[in-house]
C-alpha positions in Angstrom: -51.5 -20.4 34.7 -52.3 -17.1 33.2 -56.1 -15.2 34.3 -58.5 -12.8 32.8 -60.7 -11.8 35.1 -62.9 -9.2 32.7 -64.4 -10.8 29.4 -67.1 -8.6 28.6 -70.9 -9.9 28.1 -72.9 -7.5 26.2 -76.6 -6.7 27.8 -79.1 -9.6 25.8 -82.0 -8.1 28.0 -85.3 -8.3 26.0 -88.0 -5.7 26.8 -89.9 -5.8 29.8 -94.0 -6.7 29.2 -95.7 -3.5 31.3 -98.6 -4.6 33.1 -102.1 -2.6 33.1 -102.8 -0.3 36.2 -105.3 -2.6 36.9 -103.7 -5.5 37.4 -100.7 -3.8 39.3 -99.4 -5.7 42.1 -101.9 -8.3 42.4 -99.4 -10.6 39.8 -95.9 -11.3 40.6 -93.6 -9.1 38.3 -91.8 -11.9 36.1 -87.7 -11.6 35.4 -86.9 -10.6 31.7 -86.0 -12.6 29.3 -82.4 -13.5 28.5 -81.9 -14.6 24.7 -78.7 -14.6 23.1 -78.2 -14.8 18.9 -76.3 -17.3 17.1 -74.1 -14.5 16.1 -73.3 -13.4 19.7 -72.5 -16.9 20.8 -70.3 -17.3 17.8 -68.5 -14.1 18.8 -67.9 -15.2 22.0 -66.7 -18.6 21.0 -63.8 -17.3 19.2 -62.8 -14.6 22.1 -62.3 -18.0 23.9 -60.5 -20.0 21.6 -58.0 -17.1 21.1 -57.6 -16.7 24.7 -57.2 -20.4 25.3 -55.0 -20.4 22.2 -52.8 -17.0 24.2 -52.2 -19.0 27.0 -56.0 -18.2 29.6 -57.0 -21.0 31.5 -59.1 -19.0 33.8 -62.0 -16.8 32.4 -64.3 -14.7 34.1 -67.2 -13.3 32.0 -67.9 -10.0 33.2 -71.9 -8.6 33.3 -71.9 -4.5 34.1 -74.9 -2.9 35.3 -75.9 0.9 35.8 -76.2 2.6 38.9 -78.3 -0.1 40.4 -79.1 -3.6 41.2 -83.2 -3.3 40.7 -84.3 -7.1 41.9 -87.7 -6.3 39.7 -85.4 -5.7 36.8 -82.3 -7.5 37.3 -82.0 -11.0 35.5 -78.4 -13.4 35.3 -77.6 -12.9 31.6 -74.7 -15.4 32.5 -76.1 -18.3 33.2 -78.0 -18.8 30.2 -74.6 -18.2 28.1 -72.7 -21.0 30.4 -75.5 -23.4 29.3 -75.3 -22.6 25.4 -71.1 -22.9 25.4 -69.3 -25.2 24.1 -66.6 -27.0 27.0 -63.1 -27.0 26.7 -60.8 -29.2 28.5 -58.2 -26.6 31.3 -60.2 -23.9 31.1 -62.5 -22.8 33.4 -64.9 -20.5 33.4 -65.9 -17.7 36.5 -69.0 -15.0 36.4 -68.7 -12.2 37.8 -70.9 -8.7 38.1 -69.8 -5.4 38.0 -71.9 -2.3 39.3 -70.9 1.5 38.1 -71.9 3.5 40.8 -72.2 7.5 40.3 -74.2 10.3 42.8 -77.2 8.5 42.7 -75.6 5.0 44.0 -74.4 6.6 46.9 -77.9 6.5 48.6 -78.0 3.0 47.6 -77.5 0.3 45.0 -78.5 -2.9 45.7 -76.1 -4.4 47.7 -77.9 -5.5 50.4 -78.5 -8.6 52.3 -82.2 -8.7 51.3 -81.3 -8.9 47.6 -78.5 -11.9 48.4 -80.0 -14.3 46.6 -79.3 -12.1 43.8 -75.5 -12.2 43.6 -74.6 -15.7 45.3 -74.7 -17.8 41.7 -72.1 -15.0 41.0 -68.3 -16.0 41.8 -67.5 -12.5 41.8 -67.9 -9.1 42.6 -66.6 -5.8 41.5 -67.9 -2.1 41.7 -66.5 0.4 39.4 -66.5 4.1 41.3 -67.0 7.4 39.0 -67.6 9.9 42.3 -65.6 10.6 45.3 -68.2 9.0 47.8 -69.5 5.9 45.8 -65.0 5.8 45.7 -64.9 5.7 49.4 -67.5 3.6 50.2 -66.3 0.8 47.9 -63.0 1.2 49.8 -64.2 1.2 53.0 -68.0 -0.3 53.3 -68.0 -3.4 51.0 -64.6 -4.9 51.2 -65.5 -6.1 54.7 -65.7 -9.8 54.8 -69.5 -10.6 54.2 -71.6 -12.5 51.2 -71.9 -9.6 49.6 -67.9 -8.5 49.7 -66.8 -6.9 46.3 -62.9 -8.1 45.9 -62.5 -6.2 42.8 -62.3 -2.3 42.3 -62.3 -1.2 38.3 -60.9 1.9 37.6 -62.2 4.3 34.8 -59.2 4.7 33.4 -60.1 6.0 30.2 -62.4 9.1 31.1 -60.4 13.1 30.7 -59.4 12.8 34.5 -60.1 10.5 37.4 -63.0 12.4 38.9 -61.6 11.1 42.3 -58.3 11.3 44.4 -56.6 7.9 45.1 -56.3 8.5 49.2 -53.5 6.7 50.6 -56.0 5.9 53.5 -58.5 4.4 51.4 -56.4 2.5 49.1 -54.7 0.6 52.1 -57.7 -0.2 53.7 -58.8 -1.8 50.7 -55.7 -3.6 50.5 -55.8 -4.8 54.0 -59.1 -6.0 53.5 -58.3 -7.6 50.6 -59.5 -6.2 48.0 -57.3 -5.4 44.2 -57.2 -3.0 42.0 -58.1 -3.5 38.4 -56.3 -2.1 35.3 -58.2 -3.1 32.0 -55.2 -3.2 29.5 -57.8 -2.4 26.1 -57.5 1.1 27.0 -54.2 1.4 26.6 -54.0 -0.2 22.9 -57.6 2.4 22.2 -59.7 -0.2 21.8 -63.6 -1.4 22.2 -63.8 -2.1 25.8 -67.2 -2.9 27.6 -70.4 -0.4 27.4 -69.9 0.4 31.3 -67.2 3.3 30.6 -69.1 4.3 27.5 -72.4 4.1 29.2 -71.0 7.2 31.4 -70.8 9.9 28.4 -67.7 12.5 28.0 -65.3 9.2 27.0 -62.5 10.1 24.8 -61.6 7.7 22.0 -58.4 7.1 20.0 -54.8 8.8 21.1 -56.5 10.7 23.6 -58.6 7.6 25.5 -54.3 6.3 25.2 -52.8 9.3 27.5 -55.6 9.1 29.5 -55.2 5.9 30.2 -51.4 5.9 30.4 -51.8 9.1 32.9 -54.3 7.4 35.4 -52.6 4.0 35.5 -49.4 5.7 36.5 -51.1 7.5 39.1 -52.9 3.9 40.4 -48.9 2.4 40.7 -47.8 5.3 42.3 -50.4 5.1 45.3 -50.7 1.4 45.8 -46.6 0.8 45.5 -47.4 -1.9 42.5 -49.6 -4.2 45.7 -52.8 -5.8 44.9 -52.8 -4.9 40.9 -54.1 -7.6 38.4 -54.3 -6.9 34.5 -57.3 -8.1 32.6 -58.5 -7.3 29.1 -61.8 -6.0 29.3 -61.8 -5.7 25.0 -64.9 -6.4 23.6 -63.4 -7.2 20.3 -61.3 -10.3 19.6 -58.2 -7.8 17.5 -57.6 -5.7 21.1 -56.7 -9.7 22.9 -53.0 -9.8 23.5 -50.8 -13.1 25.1 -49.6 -12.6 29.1 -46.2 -12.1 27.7 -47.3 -9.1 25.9 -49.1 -7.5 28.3 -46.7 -8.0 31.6 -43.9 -5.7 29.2 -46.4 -3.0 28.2 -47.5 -2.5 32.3 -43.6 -2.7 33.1 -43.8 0.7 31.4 -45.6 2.3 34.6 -43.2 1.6 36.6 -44.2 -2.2 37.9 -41.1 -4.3 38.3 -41.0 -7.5 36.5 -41.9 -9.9 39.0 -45.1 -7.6 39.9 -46.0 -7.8 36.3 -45.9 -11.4 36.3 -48.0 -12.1 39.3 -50.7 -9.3 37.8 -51.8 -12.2 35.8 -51.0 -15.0 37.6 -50.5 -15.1 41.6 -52.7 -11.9 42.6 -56.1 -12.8 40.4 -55.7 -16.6 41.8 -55.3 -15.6 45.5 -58.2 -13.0 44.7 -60.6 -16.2 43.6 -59.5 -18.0 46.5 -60.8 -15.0 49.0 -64.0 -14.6 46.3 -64.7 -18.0 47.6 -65.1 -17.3 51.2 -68.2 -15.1 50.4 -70.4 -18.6 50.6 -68.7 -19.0 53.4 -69.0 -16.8 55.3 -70.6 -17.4 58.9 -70.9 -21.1 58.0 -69.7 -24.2 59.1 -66.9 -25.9 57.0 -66.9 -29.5 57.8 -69.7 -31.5 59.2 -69.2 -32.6 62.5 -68.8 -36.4 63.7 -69.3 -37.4 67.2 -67.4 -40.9 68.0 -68.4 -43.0 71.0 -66.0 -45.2 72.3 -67.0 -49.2 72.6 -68.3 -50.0 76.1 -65.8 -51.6 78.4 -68.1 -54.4 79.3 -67.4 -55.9 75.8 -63.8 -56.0 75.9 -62.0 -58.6 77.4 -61.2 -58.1 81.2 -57.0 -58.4 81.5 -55.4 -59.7 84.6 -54.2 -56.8 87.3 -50.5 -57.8 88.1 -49.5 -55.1 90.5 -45.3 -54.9 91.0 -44.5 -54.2 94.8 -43.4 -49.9 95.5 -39.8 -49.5 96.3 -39.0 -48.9 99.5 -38.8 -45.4 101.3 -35.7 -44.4 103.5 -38.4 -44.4 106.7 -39.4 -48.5 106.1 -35.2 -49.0 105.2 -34.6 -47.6 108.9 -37.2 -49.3 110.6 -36.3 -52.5 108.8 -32.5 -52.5 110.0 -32.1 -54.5 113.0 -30.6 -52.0 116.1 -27.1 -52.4 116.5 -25.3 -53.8 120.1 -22.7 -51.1 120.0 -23.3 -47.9 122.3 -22.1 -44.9 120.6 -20.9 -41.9 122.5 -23.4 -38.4 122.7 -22.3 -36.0 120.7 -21.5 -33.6 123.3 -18.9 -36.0 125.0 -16.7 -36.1 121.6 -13.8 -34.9 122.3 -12.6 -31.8 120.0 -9.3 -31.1 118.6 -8.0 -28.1 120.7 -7.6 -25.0 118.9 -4.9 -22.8 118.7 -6.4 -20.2 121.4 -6.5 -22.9 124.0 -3.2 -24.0 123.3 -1.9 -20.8 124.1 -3.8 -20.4 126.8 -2.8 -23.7 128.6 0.7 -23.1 128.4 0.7 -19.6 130.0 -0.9 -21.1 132.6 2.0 -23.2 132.7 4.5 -20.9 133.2 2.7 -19.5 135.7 2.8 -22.4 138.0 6.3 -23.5 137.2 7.3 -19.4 138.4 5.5 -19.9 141.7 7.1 -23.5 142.4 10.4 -21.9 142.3 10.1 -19.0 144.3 8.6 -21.2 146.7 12.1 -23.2 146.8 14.0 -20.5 146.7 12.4 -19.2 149.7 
């Protein structure tokens, strides 16, 4: 069972209707609308036959936003695509959001139990870091178990340099809390990948978006010792799609070993939707509990008491022995083998006597 976790959507957003001064705030701001062309749903068709052809039976569409989740703004562009596809029998398909934070997410940027409602139709949830403090924060902040807990960290792989360092401390928290670490493999073949990266400006395309890429996904195998990596595509186009087979021998070139390459597209992403899962959840009861009351004892049919008589103690066993007619001696008047001091003494006394009888007779 092979998984790609990062099939990009592009943004179908249709412009917003601006409301008069007037009228602001007394009307409820409506969502915009999501419409998709018969030429973007015919794209996307065949992205999914050729997966499902390579070998995918797990899919996860992947929407991107900017900076911030804006609830006045924000609309599910997924949801309406799941409606207008076409089903296939062993694949399944996942949505999933991913947020590009910069300077101006690190006050804020949406993730917030207020806006929950937001991102629970969503089975999950990445953040994609471009500064050093939006970096730490996805680390540490928001892969604490919670509904809104982001499993998924995306990388900009492709930019000049990593504007960040990878910590050692903040990778393994993120590790220990779960969380993976994803390597999109379209920048490493220079192609079309989603408008997130692109979105960001000072992206390098061609052989030099390549050495980038090569140079920063080194880097991410080096810190993280190959633990908690998964592969996805993240191409855009349906040329840049490659088979599992391909791609777990181009990452063995970082320095993964081959059973870590495997389960990069296999064991890792379906343990990670397993923990995604526990986001709905979380703080909630599991099972629905059932009390059972047992039948009343008046109904049942009353059994016959045989009691079986105690065995006897050693005190009743005495006092039921009749008393015996022979008189046994005290202990005292036992006579005692004489020892072998009082043997010697009694015949010294002996030879004492039989001395003074015969100097009596020989007086």
């Amino acid at each position: 069972m092979y998984i790609d976790l990062n099939v990009p959507i592009p943004s179908v957003i249709g412009p917003q209707t601006q409301q008069s001064k007037k009228g602001k705030g007394k009307q409820p701001q409506q969502a915009p609308a999501v419409t998709y062309t018969p030429a973007q749903i015919s794209s996307i068709e065949a992205r999914i036959d050729l997966l499902s052809h390579l070998g995918y039976t797990i899919i996860a569409f992947n929407q991107t936003v900017q900076k911030k989740v804006d609830p006045k703004s924000f609309a599910n562009t997924l949801n309406p695509l799941l409606s207008q596809l076409r089903k296939r029998d062993g694949i399944l398909y996942l949505k999933r959001l991913t947020i590009v934070l910069d300077e101006e997410s690190e006050k804020g940027f949406g993730l917030i139990n207020a806006n929950a409602s937001l991102f629970a139709s969503y089975d999950l949830l990445a953040l994609m870091p471009t500064t050093a403090g939006s970096f730490s924060l996805a680390c540490l902040s928001h892969t604490l178990p919670s509904n809104l807990t982001t499993h998924i960290i995306s990388l900009p792989l492709t930019l000049p340099r990593l504007p960040f360092n990878l910590k050692h401390t903040l990778v393994r928290s993120a590790l220990k809390n779960g969380a993976v670490f994803e390597l999109s493999y379209v920048g490493a073949l220079g192609g079309e990948g989603d408008g997130g990266i692109s979105a960001l400006g000072g992206v390098e395309g061609g052989s030099a978006a390549k050495r980038n890429w090569w140079a920063a996904a080194r880097e991410v195998v080096r810190v993280t010792k190959g633990k908690g990596i998964i592969v996805s595509s993240g191409a855009a186009n349906q040329s840049d799609l490659r088979a599992p087979r391909d791609v777990g021998n181009l990452i063995t070139f970082l320095g993964l070993a081959t059973n870590l390459c495997n389960d990069a597209s296999t064991k890792t992403p379906q343990s990670l939707i397993l923990r995604a899962q526990t986001r709905k959840t979380y703080r909630a009861v599991f099972s629905e509990p059932k009390i059972v009351i047992p039948e009343s004892t008046s109904s049942e049919p009353q059994q016959e008491i045989t009691t079986t008589p105690a065995p006897a103690t050693q005190s009743e066993c005495s006092q039921s022995v009749p008393p015996s007619n022979t008189k046994k001696r005290p202990i005292e008047e036992v006579s005692q083998s004489p020892t072998k001091e009082q043997k010697s003494t009694e015949a010294t006394d002996g030879e004492r006597k039989r001395k003074k009888n015969k100097n009596k007779q020989a007086k």
